[in-house]
ChimeraX commands (.cxc) that place a marker at each C-alpha (Angstrom):
marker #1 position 51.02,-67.34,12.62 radius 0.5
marker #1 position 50.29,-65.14,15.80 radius 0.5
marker #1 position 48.07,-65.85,18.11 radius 0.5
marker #1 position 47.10,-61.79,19.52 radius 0.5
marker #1 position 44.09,-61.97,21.49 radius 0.5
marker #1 position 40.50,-62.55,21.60 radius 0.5
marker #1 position 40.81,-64.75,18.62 radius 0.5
marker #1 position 42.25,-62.49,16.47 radius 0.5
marker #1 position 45.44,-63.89,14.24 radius 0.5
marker #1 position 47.63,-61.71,12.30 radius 0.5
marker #1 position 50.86,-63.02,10.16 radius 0.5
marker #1 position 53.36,-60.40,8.27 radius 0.5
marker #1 position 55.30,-62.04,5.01 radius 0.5
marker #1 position 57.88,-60.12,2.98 radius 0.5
marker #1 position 58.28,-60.77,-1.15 radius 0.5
marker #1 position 61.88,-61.22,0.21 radius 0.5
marker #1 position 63.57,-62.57,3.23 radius 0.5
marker #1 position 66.89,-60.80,2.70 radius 0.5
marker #1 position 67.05,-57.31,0.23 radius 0.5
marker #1 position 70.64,-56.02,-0.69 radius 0.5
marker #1 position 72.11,-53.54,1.33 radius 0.5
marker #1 position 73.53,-51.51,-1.16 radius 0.5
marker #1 position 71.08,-48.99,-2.36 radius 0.5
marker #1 position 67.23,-48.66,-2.18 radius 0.5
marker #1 position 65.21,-51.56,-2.31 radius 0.5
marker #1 position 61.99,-52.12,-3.04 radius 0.5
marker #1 position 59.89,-54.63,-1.15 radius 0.5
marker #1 position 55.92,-56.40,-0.39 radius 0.5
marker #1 position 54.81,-56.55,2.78 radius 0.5
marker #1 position 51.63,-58.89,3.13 radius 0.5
marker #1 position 49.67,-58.75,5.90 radius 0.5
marker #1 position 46.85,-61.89,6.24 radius 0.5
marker #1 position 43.92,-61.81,9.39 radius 0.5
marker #1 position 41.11,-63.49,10.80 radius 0.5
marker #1 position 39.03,-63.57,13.47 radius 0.5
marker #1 position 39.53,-67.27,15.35 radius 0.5
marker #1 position 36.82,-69.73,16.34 radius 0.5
marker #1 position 35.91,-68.74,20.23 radius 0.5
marker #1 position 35.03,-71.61,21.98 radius 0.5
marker #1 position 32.06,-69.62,24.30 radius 0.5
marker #1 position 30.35,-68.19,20.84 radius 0.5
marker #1 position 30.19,-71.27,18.51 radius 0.5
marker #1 position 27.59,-72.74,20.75 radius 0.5
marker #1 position 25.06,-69.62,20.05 radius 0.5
marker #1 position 26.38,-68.40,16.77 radius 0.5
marker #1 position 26.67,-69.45,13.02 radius 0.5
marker #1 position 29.92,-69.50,11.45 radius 0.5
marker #1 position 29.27,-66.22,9.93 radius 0.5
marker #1 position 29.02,-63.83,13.09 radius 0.5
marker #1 position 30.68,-61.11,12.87 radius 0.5
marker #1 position 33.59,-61.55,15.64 radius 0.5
marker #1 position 35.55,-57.81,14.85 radius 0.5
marker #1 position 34.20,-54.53,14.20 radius 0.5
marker #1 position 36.28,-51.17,12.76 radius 0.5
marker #1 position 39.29,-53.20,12.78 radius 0.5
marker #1 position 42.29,-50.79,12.29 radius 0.5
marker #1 position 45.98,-51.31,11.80 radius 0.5
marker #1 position 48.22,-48.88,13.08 radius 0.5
marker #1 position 52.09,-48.65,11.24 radius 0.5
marker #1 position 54.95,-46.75,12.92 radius 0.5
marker #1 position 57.35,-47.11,10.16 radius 0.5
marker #1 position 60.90,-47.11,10.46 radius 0.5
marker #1 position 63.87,-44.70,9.66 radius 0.5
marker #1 position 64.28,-44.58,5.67 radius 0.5
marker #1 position 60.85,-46.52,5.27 radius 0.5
marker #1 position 58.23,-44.92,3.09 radius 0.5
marker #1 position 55.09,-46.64,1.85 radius 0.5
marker #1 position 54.84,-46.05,-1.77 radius 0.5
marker #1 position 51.17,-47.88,-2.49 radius 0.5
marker #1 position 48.61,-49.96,-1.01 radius 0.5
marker #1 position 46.75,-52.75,-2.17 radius 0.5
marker #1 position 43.82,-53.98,-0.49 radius 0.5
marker #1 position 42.86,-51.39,1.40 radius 0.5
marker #1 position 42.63,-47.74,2.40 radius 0.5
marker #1 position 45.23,-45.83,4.89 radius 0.5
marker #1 position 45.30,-42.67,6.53 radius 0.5
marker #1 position 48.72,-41.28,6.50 radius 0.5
marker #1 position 48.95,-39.55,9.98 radius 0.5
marker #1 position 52.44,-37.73,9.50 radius 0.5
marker #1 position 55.40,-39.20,7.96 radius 0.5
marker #1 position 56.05,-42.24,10.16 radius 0.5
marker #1 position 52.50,-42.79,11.19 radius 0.5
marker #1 position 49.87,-44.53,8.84 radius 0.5
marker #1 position 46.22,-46.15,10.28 radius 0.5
marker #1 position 44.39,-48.64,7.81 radius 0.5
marker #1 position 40.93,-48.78,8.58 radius 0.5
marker #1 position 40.14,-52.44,7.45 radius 0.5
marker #1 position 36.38,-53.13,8.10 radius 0.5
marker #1 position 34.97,-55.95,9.79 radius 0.5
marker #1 position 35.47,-59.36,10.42 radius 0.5
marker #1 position 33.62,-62.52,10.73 radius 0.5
marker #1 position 34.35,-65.95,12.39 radius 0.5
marker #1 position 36.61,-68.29,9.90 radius 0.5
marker #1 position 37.34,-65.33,7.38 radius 0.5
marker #1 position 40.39,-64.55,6.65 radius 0.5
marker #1 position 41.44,-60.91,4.66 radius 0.5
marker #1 position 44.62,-59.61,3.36 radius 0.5
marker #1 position 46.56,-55.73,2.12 radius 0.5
marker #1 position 49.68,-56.13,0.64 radius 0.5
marker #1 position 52.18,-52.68,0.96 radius 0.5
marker #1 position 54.48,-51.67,-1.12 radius 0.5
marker #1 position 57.61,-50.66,0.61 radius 0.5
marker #1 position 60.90,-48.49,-0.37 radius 0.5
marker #1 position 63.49,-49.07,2.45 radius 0.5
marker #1 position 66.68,-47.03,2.04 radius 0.5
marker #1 position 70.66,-48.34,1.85 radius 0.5
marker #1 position 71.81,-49.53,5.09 radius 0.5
marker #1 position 75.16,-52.01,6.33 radius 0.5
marker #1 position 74.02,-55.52,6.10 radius 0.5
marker #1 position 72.22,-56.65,9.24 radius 0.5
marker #1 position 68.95,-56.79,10.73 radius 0.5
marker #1 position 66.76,-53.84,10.98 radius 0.5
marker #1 position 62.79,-52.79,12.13 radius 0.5
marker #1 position 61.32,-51.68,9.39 radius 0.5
marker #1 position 57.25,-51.44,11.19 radius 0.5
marker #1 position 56.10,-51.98,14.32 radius 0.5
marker #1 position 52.15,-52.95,14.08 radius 0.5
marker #1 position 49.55,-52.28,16.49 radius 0.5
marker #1 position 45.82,-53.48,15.92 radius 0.5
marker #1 position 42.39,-52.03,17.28 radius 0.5
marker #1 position 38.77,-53.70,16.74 radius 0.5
marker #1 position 35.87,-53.47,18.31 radius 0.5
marker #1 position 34.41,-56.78,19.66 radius 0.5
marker #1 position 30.86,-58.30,19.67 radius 0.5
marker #1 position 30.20,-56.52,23.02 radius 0.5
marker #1 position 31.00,-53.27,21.27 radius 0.5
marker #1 position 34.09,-52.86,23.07 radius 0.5
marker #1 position 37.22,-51.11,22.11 radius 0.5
marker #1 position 39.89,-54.04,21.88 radius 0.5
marker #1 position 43.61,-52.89,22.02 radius 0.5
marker #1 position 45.74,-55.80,21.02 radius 0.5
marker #1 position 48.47,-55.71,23.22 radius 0.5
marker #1 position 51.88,-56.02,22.30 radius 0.5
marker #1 position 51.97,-54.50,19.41 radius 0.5
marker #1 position 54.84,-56.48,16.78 radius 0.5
marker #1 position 57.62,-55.32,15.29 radius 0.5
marker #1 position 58.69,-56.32,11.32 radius 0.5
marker #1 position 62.29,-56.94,11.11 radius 0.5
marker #1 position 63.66,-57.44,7.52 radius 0.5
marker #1 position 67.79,-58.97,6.37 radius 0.5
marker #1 position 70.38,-56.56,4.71 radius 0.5
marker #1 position 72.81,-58.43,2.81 radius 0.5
marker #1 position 75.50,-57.49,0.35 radius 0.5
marker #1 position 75.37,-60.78,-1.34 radius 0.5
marker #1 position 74.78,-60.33,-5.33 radius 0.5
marker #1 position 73.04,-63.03,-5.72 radius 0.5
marker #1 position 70.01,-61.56,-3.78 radius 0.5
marker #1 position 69.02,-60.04,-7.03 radius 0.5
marker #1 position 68.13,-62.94,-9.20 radius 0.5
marker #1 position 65.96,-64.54,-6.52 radius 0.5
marker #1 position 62.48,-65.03,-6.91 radius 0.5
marker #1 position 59.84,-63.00,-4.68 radius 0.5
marker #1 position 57.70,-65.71,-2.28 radius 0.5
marker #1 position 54.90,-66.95,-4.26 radius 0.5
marker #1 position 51.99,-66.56,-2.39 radius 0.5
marker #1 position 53.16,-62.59,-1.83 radius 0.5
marker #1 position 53.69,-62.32,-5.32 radius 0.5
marker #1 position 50.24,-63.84,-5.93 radius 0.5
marker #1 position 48.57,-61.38,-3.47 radius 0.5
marker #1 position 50.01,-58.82,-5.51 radius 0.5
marker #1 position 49.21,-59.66,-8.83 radius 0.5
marker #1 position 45.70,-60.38,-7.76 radius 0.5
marker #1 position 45.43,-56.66,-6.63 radius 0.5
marker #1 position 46.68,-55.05,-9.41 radius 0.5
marker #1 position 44.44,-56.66,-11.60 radius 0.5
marker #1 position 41.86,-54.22,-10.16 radius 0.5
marker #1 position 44.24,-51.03,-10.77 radius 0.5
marker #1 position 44.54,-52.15,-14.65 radius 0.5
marker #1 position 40.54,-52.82,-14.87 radius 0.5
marker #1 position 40.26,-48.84,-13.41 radius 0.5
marker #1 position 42.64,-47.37,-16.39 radius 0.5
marker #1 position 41.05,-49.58,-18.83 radius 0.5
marker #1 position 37.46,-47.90,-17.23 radius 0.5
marker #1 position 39.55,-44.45,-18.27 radius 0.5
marker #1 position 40.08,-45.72,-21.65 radius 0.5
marker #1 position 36.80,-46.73,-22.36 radius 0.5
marker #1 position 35.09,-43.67,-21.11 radius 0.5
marker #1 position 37.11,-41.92,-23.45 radius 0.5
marker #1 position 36.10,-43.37,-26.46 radius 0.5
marker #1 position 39.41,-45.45,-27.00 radius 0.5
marker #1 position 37.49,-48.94,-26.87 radius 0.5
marker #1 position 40.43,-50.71,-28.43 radius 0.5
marker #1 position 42.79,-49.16,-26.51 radius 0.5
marker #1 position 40.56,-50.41,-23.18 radius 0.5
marker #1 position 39.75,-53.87,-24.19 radius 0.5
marker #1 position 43.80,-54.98,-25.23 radius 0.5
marker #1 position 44.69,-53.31,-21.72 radius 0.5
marker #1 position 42.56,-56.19,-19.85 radius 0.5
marker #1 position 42.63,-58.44,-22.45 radius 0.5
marker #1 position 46.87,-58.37,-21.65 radius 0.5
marker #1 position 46.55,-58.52,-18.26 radius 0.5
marker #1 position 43.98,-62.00,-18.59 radius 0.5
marker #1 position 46.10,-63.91,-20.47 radius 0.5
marker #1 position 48.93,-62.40,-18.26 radius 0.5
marker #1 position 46.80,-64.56,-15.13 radius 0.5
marker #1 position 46.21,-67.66,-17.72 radius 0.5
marker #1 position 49.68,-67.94,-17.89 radius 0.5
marker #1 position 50.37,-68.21,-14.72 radius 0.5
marker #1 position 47.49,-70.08,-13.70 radius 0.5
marker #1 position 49.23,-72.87,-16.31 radius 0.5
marker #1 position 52.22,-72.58,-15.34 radius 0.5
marker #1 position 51.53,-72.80,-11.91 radius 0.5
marker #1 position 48.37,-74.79,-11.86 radius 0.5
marker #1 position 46.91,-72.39,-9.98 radius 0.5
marker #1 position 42.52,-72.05,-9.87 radius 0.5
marker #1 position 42.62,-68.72,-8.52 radius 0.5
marker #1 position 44.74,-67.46,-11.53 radius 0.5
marker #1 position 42.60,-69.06,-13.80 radius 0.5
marker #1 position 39.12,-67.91,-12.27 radius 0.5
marker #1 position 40.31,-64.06,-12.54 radius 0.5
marker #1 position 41.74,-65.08,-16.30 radius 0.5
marker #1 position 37.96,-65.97,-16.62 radius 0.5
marker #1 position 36.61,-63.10,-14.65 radius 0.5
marker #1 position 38.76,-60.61,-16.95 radius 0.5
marker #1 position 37.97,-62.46,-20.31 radius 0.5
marker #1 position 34.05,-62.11,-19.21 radius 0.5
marker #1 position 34.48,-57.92,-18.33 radius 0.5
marker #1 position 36.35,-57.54,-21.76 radius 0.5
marker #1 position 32.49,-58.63,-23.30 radius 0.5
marker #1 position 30.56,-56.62,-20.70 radius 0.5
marker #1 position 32.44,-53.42,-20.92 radius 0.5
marker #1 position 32.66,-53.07,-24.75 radius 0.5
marker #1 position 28.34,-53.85,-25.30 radius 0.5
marker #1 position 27.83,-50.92,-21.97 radius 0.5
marker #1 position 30.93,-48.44,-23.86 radius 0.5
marker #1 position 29.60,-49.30,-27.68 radius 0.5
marker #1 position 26.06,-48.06,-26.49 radius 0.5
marker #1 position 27.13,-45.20,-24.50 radius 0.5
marker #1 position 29.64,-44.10,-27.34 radius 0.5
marker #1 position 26.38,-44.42,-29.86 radius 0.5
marker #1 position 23.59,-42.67,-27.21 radius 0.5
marker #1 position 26.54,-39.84,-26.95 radius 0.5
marker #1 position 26.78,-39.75,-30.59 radius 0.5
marker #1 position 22.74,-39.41,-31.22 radius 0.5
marker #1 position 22.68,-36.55,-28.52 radius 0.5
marker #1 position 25.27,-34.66,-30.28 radius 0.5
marker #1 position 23.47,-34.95,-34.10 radius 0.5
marker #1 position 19.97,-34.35,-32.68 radius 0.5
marker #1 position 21.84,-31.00,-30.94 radius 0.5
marker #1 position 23.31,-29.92,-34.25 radius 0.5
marker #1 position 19.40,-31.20,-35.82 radius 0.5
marker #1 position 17.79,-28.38,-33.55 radius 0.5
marker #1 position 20.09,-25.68,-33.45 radius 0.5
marker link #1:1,2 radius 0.2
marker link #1:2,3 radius 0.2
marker link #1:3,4 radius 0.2
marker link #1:4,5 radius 0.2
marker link #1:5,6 radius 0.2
marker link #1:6,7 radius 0.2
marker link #1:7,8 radius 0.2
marker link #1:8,9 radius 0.2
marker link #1:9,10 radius 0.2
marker link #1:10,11 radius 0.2
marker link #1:11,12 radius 0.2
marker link #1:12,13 radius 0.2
marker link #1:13,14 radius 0.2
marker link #1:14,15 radius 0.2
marker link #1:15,16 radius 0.2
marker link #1:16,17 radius 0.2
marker link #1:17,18 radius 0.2
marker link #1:18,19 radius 0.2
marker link #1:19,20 radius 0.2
marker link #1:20,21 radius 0.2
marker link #1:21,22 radius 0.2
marker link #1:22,23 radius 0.2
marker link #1:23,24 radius 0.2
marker link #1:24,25 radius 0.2
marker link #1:25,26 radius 0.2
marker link #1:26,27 radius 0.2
marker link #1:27,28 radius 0.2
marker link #1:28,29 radius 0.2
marker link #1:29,30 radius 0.2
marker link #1:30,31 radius 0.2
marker link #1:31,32 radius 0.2
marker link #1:32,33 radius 0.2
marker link #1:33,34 radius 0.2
marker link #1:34,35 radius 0.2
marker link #1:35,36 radius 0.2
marker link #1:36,37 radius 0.2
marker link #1:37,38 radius 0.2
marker link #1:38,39 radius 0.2
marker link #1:39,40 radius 0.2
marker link #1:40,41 radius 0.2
marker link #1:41,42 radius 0.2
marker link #1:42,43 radius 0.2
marker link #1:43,44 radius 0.2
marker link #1:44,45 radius 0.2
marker link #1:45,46 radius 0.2
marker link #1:46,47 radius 0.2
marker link #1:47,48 radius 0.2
marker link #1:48,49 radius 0.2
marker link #1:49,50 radius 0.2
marker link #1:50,51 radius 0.2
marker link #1:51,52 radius 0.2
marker link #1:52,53 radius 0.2
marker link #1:53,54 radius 0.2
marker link #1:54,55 radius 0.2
marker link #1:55,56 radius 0.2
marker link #1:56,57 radius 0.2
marker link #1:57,58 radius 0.2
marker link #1:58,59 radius 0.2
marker link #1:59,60 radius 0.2
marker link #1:60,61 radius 0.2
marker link #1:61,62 radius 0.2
marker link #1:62,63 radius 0.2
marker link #1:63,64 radius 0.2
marker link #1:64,65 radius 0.2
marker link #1:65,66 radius 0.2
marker link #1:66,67 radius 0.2
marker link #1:67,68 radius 0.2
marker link #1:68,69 radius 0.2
marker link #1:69,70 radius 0.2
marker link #1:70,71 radius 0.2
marker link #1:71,72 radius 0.2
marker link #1:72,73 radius 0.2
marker link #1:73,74 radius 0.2
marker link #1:74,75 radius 0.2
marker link #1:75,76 radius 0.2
marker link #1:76,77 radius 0.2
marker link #1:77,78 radius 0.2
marker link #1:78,79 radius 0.2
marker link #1:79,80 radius 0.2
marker link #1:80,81 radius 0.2
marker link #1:81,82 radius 0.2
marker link #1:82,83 radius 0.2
marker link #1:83,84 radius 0.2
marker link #1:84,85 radius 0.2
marker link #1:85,86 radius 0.2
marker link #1:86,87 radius 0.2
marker link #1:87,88 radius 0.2
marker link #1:88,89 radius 0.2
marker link #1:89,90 radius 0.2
marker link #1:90,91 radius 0.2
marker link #1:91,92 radius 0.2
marker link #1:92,93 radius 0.2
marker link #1:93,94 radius 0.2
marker link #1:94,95 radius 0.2
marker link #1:95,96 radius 0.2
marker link #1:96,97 radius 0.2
marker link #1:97,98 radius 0.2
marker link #1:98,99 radius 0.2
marker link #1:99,100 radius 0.2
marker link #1:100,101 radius 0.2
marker link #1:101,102 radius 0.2
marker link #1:102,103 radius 0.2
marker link #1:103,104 radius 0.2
marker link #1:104,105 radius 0.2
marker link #1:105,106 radius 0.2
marker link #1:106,107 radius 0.2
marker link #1:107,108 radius 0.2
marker link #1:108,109 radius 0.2
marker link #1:109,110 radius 0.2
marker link #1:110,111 radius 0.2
marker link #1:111,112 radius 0.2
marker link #1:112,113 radius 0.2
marker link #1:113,114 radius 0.2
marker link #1:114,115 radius 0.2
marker link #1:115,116 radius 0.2
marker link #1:116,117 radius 0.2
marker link #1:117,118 radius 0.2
marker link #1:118,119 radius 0.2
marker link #1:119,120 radius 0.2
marker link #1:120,121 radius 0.2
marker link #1:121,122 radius 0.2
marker link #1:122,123 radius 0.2
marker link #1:123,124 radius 0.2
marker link #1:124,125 radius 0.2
marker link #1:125,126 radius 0.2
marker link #1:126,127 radius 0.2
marker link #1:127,128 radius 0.2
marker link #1:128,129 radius 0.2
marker link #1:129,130 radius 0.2
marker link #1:130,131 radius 0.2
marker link #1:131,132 radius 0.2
marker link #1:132,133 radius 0.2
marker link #1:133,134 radius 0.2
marker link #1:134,135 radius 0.2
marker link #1:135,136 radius 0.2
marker link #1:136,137 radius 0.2
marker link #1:137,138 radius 0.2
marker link #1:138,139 radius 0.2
marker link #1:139,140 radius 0.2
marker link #1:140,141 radius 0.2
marker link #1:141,142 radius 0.2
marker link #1:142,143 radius 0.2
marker link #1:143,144 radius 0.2
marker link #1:144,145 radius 0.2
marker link #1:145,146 radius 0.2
marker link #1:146,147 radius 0.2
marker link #1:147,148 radius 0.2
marker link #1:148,149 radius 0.2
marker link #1:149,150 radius 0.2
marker link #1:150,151 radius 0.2
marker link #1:151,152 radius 0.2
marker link #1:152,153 radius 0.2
marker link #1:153,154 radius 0.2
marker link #1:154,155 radius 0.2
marker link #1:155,156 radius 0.2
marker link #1:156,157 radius 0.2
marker link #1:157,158 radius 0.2
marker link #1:158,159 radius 0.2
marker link #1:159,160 radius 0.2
marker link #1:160,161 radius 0.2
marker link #1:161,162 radius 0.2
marker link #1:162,163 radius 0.2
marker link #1:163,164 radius 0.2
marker link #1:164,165 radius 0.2
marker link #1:165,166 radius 0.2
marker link #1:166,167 radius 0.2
marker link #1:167,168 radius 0.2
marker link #1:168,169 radius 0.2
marker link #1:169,170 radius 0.2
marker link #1:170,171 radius 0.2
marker link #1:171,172 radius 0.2
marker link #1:172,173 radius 0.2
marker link #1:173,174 radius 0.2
marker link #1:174,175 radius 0.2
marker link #1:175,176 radius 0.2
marker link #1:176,177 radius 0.2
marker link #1:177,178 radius 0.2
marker link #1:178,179 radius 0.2
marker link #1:179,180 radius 0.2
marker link #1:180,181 radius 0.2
marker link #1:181,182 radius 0.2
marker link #1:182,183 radius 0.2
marker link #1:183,184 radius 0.2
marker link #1:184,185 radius 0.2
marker link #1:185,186 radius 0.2
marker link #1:186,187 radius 0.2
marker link #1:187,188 radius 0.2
marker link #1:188,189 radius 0.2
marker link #1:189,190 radius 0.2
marker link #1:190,191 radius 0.2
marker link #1:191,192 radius 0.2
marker link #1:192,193 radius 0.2
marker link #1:193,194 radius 0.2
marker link #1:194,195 radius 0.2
marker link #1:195,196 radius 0.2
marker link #1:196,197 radius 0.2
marker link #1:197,198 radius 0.2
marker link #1:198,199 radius 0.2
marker link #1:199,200 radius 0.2
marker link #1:200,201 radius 0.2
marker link #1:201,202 radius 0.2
marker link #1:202,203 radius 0.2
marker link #1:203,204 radius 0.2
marker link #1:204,205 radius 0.2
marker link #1:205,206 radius 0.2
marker link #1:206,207 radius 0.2
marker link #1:207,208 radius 0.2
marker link #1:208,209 radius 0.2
marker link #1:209,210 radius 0.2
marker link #1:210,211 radius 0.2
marker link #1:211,212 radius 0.2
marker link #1:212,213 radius 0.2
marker link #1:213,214 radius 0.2
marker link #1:214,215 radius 0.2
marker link #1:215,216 radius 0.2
marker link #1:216,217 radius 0.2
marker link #1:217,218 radius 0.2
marker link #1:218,219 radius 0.2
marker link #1:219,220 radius 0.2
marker link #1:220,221 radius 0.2
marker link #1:221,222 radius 0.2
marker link #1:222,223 radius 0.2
marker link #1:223,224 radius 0.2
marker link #1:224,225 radius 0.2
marker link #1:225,226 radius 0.2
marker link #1:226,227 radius 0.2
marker link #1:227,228 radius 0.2
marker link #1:228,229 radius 0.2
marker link #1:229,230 radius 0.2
marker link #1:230,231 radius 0.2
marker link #1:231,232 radius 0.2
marker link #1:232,233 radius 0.2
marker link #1:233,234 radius 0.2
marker link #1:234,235 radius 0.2
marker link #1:235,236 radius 0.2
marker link #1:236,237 radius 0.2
marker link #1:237,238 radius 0.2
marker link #1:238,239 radius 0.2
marker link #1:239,240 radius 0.2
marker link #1:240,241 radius 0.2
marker link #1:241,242 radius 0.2
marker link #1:242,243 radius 0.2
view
């Protein structure tokens, strides 16, 4: 992990160390931070002050690098190779994370920079803190086959999967509003025991408190839809009643 400044720590983990060379790849890009424990503010502060204010992440991607989606967070794309994520705050001992999802075009195997990261904050004195140098991501071209049958890094993957849960829950939401309650509830009801599964397989709590989180909406959302589909219902007979 990298140390940056003023007790701010960054790290940058691809899904894969090594992608194949031979066409377009697609590829995760986590990003973790957190503010660090300064020695001067523990003394006067809680483990909850707020330590980074606005903090913003600015991308300079590389040549045949586009960013197809974010999770995690929000990005303003500035012109093709420029992108700033506006990321909030950040207090002492927290710890946040985006994951990006990345299309890198075909290149000769080798090492190439696919970002170069730059991050601004403001700090507890309201100051304007430009972390200085700013890092670039390298990522492996190989033309070895067997880079296709090899598993993403788990705790990317995890990230991930975590993330998208909240993209499925928003289409389900579109289902439901439109009537199609069956449709809505076997969309999340899929997608937790999709996380059960893994949390089983890989005895993983955090899978298995969003399994529970997801089975728990499934109950919630169908009572709200049910009586919204039947209030809708009563409007519409009482209009045809009066008119």
């Amino acid at each position: 992990m990298d140390v940056l400044q003023s007790g701010l720590f960054s790290d940058f983990t691809w899904s894969h160390s090594h992608v194949f060379a031979g066409g377009t790849s697609q590829v995760f890009l986590l990003i973790e931070w957190r503010a660090g424990v300064l020695k001067q503010k523990t003394q006067f502060h809680g483990f909850n002050q707020c330590m980074a204010e606005d903090v913003q992440l600015h991308l300079q991607l590389g040549e045949r690098v586009q960013v197809e989606r974010m999770y995690g967070c929000q990005g303003e794309i500035l012109n093709d190779r420029n992108i700033s994520l506006s990321l909030g705050s950040l207090s002492e001992g927290r710890s946040k994370q985006l994951v990006l999802e990345l299309s890198v075009g075909a290149r000769q195997s080798g090492v190439y920079p696919m970002i170069t990261a730059l991050w601004t904050y403001m700090d507890v004195q309201k100051r304007k803190v430009v972390l200085q140098p700013s890092r670039t991501i390298p990522l492996q071209f190989s033309n070895h086959t067997a880079l296709k049958y090899r598993r993403a890094d788990y705790r990317v993957e995890k990230v991930l999967k975590l993330y998208q849960n909240a993209s499925i829950l928003e289409q389900a939401r579109g289902e439901l509003e439109r009537g199609k309650l069956a449709q809505g509830e076997e969309m999340i009801r899929r997608q937790a025991d999709e996380m059960l599964l893994y949390a089983i397989r890989f005895r993983d709590a955090d899978y298995l408190k969003e399994a529970e989180t997801l089975y728990q909406l499934i109950g919630l959302y169908l009572d709200t839809y049910r009586q919204l589909s039947s209030e809708n219902a009563n409007r519409k007979r009482d209009f045809r009643l009066k008119n």
